[in-house]
Predicted model as a PDB file, atoms N, CA, C, CB and O in Angstrom, pLDDT in the B-factor column:
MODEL        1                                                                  
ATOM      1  N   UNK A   1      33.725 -39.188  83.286  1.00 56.00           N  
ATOM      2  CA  UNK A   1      33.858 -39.720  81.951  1.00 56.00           C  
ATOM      3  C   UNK A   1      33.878 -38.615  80.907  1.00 56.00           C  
ATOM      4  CB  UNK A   1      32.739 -40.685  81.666  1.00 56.00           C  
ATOM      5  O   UNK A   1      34.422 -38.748  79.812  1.00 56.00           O  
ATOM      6  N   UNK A   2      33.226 -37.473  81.329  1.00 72.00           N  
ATOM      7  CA  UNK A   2      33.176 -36.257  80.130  1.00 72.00           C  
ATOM      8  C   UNK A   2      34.535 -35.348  80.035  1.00 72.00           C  
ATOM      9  CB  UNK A   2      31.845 -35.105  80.488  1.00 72.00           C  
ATOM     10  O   UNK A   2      34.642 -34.375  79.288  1.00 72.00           O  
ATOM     11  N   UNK A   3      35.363 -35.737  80.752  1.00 83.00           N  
ATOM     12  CA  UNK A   3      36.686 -34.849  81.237  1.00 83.00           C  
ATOM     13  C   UNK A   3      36.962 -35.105  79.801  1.00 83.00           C  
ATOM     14  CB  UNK A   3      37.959 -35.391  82.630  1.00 83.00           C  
ATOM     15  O   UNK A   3      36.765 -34.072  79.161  1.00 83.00           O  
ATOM     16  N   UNK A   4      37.367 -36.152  79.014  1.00 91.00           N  
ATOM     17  CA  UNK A   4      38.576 -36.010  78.213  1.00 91.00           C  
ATOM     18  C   UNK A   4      37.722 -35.378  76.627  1.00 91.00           C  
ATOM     19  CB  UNK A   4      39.561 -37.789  78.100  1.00 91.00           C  
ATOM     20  O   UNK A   4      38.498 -35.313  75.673  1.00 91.00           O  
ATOM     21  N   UNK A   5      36.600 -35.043  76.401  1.00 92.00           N  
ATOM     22  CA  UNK A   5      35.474 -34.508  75.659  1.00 92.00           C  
ATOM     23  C   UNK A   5      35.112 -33.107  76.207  1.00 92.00           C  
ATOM     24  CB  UNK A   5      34.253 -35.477  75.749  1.00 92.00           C  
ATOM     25  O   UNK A   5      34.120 -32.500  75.805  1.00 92.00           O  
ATOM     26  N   UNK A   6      35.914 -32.647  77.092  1.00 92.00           N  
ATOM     27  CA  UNK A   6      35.909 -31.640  77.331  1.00 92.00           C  
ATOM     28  C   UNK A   6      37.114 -30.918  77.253  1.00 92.00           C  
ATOM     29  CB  UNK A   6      35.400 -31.626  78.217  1.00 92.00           C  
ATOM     30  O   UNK A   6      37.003 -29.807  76.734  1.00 92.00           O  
ATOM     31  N   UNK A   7      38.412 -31.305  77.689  1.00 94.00           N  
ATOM     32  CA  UNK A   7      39.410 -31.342  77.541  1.00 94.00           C  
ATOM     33  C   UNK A   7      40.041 -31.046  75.806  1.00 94.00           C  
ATOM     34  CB  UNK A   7      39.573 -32.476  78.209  1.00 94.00           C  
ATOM     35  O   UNK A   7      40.957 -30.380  75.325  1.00 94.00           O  
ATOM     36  N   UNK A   8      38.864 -32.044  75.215  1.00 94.00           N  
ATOM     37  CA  UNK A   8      39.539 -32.229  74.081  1.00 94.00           C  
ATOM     38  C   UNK A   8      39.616 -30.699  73.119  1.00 94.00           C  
ATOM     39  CB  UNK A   8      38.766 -33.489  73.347  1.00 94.00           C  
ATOM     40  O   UNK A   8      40.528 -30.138  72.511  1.00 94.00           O  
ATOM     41  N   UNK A   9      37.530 -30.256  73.453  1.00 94.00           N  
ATOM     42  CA  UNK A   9      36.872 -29.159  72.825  1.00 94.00           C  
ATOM     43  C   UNK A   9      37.919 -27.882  73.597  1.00 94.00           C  
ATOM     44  CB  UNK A   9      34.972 -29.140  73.209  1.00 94.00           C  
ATOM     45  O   UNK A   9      37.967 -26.815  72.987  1.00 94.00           O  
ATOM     46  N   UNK A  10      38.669 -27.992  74.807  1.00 94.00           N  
ATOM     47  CA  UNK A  10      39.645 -26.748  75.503  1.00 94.00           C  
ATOM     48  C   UNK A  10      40.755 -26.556  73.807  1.00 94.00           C  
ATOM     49  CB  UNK A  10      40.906 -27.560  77.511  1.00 94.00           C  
ATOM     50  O   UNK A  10      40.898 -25.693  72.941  1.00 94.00           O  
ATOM     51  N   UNK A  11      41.325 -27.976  74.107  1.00 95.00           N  
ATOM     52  CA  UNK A  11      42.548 -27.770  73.277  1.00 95.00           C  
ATOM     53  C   UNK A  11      41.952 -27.070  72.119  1.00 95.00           C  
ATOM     54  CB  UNK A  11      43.365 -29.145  72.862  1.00 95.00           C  
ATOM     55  O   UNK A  11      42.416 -25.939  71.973  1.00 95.00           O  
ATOM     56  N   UNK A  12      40.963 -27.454  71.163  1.00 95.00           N  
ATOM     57  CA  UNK A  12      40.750 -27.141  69.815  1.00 95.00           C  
ATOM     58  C   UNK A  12      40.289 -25.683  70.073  1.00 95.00           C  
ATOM     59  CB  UNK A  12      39.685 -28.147  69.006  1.00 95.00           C  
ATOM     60  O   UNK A  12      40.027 -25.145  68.997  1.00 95.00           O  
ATOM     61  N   UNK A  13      40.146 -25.053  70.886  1.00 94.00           N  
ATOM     62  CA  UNK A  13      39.653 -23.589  70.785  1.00 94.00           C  
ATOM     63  C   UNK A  13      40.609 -23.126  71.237  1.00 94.00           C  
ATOM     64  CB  UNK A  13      38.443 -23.081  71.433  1.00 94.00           C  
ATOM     65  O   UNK A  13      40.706 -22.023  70.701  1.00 94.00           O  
ATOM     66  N   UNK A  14      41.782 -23.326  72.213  1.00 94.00           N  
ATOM     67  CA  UNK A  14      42.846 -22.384  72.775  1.00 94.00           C  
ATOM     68  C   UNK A  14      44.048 -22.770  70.984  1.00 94.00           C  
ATOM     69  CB  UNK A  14      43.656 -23.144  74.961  1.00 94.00           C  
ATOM     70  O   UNK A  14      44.804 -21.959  70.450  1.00 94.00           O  
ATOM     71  N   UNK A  15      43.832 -23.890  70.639  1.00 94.00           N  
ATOM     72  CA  UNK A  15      45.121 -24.129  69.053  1.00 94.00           C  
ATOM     73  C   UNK A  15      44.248 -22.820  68.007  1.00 94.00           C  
ATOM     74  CB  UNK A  15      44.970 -26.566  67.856  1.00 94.00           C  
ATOM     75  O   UNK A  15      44.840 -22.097  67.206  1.00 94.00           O  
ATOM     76  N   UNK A  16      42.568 -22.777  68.318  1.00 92.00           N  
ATOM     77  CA  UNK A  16      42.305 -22.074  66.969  1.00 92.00           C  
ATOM     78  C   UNK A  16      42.660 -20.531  67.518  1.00 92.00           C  
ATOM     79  CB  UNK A  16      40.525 -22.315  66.287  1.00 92.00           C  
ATOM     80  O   UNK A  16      42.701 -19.738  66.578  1.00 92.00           O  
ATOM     81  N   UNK A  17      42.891 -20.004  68.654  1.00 90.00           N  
ATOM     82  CA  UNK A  17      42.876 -18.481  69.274  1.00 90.00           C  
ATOM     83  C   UNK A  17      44.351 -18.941  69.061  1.00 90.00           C  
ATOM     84  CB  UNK A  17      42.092 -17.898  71.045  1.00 90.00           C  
ATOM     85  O   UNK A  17      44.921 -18.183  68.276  1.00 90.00           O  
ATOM     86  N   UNK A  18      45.051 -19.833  69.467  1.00 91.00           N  
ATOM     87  CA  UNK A  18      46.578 -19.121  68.817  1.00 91.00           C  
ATOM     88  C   UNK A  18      47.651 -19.098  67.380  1.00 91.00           C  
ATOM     89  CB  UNK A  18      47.453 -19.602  69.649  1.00 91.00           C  
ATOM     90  O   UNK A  18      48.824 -18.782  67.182  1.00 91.00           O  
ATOM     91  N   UNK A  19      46.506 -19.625  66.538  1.00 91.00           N  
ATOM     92  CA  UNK A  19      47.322 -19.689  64.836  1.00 91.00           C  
ATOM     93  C   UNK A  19      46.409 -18.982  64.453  1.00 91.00           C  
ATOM     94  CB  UNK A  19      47.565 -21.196  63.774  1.00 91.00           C  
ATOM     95  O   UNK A  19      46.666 -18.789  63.265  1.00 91.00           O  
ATOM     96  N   UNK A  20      45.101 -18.241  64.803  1.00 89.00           N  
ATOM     97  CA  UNK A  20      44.266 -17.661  63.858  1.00 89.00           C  
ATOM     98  C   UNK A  20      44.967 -16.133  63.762  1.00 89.00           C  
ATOM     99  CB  UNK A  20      42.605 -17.724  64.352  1.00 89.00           C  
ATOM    100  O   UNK A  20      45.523 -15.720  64.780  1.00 89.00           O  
ATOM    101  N   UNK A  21      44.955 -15.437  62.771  1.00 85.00           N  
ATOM    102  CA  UNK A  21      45.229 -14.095  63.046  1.00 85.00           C  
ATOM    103  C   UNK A  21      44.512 -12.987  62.521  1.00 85.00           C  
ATOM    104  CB  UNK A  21      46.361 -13.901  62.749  1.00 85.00           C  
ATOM    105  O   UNK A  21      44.836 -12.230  61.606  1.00 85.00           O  
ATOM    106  N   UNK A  22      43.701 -12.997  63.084  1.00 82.00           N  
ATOM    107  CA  UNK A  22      42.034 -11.668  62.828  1.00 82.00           C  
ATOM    108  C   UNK A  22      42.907 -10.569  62.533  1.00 82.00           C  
ATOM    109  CB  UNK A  22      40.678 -11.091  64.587  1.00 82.00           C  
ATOM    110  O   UNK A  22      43.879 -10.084  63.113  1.00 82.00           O  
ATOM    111  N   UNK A  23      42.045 -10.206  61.040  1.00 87.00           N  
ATOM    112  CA  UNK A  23      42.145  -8.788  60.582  1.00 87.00           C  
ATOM    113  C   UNK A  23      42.091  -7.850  61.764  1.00 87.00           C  
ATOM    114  CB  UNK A  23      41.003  -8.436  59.584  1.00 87.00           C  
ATOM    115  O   UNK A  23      41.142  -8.009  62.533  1.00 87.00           O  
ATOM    116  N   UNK A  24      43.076  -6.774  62.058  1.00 88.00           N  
ATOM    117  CA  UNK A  24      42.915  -6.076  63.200  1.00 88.00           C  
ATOM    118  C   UNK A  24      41.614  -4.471  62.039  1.00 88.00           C  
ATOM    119  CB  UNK A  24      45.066  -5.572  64.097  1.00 88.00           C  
ATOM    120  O   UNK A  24      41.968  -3.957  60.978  1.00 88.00           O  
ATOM    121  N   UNK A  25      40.544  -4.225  62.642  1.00 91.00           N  
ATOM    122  CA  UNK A  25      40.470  -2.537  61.570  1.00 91.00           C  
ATOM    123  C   UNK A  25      40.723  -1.674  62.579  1.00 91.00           C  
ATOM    124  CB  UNK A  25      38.760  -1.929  60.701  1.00 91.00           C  
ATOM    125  O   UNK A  25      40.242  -1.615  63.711  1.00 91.00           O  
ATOM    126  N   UNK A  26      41.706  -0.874  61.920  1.00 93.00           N  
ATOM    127  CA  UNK A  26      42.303   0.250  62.289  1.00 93.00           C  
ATOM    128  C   UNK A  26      41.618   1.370  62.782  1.00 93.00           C  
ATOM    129  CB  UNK A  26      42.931   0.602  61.395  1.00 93.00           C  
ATOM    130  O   UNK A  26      41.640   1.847  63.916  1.00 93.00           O  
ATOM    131  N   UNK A  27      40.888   1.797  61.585  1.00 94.00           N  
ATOM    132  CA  UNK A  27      39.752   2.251  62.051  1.00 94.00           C  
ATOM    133  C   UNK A  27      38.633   2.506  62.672  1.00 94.00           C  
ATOM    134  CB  UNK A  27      39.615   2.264  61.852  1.00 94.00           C  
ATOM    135  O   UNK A  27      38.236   3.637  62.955  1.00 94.00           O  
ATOM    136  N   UNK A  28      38.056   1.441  62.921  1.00 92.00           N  
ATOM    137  CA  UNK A  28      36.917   1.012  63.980  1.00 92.00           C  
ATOM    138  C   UNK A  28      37.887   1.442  65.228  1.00 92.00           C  
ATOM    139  CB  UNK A  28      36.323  -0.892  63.951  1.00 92.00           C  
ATOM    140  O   UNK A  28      37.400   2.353  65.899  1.00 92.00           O  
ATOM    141  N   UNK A  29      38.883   1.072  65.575  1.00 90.00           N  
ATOM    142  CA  UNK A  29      39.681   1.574  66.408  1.00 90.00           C  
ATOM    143  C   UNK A  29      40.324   2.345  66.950  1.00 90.00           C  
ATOM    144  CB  UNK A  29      40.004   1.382  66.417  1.00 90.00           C  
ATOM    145  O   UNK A  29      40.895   2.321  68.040  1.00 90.00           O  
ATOM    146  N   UNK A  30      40.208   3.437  65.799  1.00 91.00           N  
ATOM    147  CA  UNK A  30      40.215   4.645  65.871  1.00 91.00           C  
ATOM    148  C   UNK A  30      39.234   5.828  66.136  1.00 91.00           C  
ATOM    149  CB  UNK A  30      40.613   4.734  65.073  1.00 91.00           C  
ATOM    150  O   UNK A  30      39.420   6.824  66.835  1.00 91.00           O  
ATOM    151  N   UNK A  31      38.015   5.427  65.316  1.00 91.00           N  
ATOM    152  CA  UNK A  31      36.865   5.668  65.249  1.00 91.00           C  
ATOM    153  C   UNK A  31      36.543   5.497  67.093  1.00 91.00           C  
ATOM    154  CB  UNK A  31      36.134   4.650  64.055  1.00 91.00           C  
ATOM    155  O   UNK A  31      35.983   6.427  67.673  1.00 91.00           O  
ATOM    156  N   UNK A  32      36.965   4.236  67.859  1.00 90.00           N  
ATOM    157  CA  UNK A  32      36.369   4.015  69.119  1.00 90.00           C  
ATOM    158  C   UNK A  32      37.152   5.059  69.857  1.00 90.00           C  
ATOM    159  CB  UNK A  32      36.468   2.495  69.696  1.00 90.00           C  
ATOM    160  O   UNK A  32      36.403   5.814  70.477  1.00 90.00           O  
ATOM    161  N   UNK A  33      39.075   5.477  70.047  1.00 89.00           N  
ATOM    162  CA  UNK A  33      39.536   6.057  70.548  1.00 89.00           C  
ATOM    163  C   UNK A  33      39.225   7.700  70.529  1.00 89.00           C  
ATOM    164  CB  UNK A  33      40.452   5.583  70.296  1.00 89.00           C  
ATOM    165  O   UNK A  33      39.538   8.379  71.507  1.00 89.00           O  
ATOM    166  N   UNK A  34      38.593   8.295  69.363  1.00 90.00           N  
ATOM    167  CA  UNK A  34      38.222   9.720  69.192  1.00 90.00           C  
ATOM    168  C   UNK A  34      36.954   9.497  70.267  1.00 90.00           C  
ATOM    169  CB  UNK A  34      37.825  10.290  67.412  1.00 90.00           C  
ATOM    170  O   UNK A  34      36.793   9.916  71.414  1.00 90.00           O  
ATOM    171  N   UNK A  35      36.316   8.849  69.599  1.00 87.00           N  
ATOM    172  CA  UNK A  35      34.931   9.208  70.775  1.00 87.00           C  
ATOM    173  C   UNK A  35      34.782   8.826  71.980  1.00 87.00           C  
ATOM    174  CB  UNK A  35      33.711   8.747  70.453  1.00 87.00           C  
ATOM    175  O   UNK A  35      33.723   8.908  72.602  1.00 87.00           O  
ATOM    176  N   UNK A  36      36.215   8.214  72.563  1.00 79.00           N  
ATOM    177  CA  UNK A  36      36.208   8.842  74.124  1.00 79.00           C  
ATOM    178  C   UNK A  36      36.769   9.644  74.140  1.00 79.00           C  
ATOM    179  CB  UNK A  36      36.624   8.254  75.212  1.00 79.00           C  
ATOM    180  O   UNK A  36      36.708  10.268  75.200  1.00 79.00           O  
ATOM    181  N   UNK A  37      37.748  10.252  72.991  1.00 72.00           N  
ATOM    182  CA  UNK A  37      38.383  11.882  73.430  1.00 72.00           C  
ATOM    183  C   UNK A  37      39.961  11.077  74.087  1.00 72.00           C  
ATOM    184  CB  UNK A  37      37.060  13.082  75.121  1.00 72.00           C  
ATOM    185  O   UNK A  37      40.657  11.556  74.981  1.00 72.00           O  
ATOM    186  N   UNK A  38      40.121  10.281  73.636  1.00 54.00           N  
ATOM    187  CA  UNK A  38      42.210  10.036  73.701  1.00 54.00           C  
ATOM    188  C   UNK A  38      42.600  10.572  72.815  1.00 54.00           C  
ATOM    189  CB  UNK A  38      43.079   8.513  73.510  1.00 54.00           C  
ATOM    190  O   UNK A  38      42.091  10.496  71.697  1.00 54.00           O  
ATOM    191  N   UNK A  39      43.928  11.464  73.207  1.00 57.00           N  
ATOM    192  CA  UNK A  39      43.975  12.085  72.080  1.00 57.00           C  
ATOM    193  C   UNK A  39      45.713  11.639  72.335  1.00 57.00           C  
ATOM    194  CB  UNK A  39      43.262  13.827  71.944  1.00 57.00           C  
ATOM    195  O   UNK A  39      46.562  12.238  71.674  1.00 57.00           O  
ATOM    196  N   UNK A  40      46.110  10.615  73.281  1.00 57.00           N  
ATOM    197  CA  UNK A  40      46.816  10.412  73.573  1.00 57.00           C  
ATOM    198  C   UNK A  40      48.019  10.903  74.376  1.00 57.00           C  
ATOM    199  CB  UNK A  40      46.744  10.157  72.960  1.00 57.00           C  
ATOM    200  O   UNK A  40      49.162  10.454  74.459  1.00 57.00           O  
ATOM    201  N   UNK A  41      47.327  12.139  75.039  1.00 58.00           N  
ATOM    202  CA  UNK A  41      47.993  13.062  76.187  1.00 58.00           C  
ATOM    203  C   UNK A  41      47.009  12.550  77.585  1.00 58.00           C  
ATOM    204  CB  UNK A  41      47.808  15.064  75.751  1.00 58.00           C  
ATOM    205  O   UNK A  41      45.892  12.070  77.774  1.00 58.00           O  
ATOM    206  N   UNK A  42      48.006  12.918  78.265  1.00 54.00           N  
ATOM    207  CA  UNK A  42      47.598  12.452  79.417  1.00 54.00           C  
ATOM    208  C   UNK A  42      47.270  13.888  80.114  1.00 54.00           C  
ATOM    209  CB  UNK A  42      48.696  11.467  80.125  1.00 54.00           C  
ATOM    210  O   UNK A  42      48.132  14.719  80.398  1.00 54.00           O  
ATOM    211  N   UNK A  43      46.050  14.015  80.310  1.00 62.00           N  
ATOM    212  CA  UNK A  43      45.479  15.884  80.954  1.00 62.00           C  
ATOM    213  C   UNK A  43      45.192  15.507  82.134  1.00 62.00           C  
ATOM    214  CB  UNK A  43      43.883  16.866  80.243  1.00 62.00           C  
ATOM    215  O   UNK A  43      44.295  16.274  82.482  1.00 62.00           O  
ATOM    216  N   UNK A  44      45.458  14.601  83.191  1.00 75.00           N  
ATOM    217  CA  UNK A  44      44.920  14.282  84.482  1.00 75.00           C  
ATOM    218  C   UNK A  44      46.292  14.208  85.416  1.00 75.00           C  
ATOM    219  CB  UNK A  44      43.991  12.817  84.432  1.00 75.00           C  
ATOM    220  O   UNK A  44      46.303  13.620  86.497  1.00 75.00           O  
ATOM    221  N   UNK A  45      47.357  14.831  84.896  1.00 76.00           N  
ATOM    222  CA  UNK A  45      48.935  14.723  85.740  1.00 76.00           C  
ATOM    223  C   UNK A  45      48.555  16.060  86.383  1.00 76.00           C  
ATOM    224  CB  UNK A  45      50.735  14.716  84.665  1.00 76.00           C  
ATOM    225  O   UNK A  45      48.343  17.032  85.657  1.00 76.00           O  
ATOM    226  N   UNK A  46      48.474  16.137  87.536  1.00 78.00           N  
ATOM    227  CA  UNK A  46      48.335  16.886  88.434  1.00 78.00           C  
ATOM    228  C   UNK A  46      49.890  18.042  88.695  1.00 78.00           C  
ATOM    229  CB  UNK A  46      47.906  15.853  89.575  1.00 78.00           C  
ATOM    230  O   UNK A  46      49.877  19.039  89.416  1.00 78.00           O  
ATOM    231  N   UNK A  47      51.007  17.578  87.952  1.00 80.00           N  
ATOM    232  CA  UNK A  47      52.041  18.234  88.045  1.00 80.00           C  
ATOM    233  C   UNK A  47      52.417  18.968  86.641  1.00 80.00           C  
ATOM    234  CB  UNK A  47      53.000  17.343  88.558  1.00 80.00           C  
ATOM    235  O   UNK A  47      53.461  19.607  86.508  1.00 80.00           O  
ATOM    236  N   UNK A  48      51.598  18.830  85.763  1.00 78.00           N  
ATOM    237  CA  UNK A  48      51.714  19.335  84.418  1.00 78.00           C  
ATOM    238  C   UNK A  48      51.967  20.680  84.964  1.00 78.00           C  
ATOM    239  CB  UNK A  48      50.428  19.130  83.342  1.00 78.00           C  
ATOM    240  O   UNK A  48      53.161  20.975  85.004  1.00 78.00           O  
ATOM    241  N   UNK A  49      51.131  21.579  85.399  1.00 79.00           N  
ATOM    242  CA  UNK A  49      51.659  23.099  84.935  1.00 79.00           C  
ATOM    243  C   UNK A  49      52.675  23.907  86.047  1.00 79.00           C  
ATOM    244  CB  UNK A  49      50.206  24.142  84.723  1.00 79.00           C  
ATOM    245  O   UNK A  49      52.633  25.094  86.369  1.00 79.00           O  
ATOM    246  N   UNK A  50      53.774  22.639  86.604  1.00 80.00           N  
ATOM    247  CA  UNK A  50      55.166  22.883  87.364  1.00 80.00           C  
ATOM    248  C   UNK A  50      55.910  22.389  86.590  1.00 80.00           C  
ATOM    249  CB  UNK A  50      55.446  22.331  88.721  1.00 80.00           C  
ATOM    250  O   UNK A  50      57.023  22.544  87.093  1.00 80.00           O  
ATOM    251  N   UNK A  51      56.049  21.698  85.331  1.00 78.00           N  
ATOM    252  CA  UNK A  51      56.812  21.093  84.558  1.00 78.00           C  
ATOM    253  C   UNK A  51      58.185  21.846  83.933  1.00 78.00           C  
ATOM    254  CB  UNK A  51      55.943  20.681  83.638  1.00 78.00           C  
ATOM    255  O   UNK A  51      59.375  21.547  84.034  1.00 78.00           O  
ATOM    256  N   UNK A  52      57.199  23.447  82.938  1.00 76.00           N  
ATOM    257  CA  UNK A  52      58.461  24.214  82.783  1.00 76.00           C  
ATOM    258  C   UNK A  52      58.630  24.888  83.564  1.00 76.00           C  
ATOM    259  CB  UNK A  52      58.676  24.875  81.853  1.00 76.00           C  
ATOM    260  O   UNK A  52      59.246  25.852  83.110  1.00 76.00           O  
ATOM    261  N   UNK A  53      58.375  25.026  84.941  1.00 74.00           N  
ATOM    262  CA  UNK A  53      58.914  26.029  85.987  1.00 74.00           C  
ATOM    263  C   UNK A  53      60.092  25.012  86.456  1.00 74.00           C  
ATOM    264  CB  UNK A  53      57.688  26.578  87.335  1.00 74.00           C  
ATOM    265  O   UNK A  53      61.223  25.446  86.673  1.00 74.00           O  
ATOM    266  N   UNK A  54      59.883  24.128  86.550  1.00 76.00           N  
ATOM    267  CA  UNK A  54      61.362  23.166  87.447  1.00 76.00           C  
ATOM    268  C   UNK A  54      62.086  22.476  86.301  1.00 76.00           C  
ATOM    269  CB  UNK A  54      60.809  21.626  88.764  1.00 76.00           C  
ATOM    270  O   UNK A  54      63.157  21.921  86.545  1.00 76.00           O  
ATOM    271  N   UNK A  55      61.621  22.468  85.157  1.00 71.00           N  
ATOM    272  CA  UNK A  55      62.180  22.378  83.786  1.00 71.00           C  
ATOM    273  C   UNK A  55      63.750  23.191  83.473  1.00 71.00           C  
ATOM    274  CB  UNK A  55      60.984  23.039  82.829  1.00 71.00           C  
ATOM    275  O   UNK A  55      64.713  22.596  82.989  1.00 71.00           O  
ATOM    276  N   UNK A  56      63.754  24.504  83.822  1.00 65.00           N  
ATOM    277  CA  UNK A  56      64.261  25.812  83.868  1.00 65.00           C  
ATOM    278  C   UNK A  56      65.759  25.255  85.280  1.00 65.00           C  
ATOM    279  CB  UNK A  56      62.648  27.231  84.437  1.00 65.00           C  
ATOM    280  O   UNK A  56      66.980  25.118  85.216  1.00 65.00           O  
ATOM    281  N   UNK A  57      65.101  25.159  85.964  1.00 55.00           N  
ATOM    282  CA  UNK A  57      65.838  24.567  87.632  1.00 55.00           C  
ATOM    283  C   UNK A  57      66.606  23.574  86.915  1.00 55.00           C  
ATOM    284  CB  UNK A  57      64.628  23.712  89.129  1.00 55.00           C  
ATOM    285  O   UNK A  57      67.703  24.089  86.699  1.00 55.00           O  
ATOM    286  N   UNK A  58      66.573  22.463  86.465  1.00 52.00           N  
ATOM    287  CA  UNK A  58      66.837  21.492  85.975  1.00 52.00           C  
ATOM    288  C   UNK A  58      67.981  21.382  85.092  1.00 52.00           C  
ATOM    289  CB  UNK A  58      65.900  21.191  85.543  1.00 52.00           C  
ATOM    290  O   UNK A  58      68.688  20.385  84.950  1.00 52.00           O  
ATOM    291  N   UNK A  59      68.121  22.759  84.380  1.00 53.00           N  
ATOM    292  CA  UNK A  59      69.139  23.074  83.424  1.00 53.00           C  
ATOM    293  C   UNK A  59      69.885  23.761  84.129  1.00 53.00           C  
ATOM    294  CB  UNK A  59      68.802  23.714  82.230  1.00 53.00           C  
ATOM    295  O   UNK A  59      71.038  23.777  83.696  1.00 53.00           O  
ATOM    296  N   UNK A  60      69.677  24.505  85.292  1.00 55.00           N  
ATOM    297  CA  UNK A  60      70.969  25.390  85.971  1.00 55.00           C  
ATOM    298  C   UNK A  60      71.386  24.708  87.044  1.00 55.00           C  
ATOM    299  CB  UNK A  60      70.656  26.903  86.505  1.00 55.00           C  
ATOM    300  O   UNK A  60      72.220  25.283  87.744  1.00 55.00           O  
ATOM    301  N   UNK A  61      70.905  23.248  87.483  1.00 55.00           N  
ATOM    302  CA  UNK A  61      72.172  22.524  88.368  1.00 55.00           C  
ATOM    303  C   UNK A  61      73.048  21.575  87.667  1.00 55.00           C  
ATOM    304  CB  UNK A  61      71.632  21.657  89.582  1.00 55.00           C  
ATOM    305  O   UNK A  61      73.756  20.786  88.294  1.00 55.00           O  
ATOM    306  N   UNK A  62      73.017  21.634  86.260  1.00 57.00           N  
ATOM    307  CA  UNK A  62      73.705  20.772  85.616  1.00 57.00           C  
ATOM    308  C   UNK A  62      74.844  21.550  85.713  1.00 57.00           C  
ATOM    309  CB  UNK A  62      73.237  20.327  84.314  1.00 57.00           C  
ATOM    310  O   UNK A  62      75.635  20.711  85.285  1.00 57.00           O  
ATOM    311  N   UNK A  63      75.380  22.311  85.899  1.00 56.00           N  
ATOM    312  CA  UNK A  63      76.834  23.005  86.317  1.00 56.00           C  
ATOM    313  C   UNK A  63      77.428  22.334  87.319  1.00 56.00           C  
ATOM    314  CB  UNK A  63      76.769  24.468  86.821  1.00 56.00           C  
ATOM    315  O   UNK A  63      78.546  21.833  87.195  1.00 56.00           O  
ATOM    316  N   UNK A  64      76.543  22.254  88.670  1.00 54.00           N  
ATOM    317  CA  UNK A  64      77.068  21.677  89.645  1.00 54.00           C  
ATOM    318  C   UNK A  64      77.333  20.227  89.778  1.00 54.00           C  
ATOM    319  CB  UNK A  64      76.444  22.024  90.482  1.00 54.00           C  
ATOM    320  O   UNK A  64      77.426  19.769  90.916  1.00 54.00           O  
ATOM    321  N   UNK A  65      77.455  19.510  88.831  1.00 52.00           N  
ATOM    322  CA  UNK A  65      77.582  18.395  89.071  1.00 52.00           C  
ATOM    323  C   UNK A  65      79.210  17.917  88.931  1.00 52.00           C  
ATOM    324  CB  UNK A  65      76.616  17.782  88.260  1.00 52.00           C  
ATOM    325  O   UNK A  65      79.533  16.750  89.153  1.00 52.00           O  
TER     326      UNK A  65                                                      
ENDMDL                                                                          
END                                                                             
């Protein structure tokens, strides 16, 4: 008997999460991304320091094509 009183309280919270539109702060968000240290490079690519060595390669088989 509680299904459709439950059902009902689903709908009214999934209608208010999709017309509401929360202030996003930028800041706080920013503020959170510095203090883990994103600085938005990725320093964990294990192939970073072959990049400009085959970088170099890369430009002298474009002849052969």
């Amino acid at each position: 008997m509680g299904r459709g009183r439950q059902k009902a309280k689903q709908r009214k919270v999934a209608r208010t999460l999709k017309y509401s539109s929360p202030e996003t702060d930028y800041r706080a968000l920013e503020r959170e991304l510095v203090s883990r240290g994103d600085t938005g490079e990725t320093e964990d690519d294990p192939y970073a320091e072959y990049a400009d060595y085959y970088a170099s390669d890369e430009e002298d088989d474009e002849g052969y094509r």
